[in-house]
C-alpha positions, 0 to 999 in steps of 0.5 A: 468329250475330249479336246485335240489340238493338231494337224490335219494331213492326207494319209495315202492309204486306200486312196486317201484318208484325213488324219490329225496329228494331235500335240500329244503324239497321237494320231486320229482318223477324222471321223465327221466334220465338214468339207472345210476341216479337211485341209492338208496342213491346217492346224486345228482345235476338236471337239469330239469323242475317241472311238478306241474300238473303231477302226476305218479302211484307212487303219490308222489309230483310233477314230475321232468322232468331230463334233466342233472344230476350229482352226487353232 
């Protein structure tokens, strides 16, 4: 299980898809959570899993399977 700390924003790629730009410089597609995670701008702390090998329609970095979340 891994910790990211970041902000969600709205990638425009193939209609759109929900990103967080973690602290560390990297960038996650989000992968689980709920309707209230998906907010542009919003900072927040995840709880999850790094899917390194999966890749959404969206090709943007690796996927991050949310598990617990929390605006931080």
């Amino acid at each position: 299980m891994s910790r990211i700390r970041g902000k969600v924003r709205k990638d425009p790629v193939e209609g759109g898809v929900y990103v967080i730009d973690a602290d560390d410089g990297q960038t996650y597609q989000l992968a689980g959570g709920d309707a209230k995670l998906r907010k542009e701008g919003q900072r927040v702390e995840l709880d999850g899993d790094v899917d390194e090998g999966a890749m959404g329609f969206g090709m943007v970095g690796p996927t991050f399977q949310v598990k617990t979340w929390k605006p931080g």
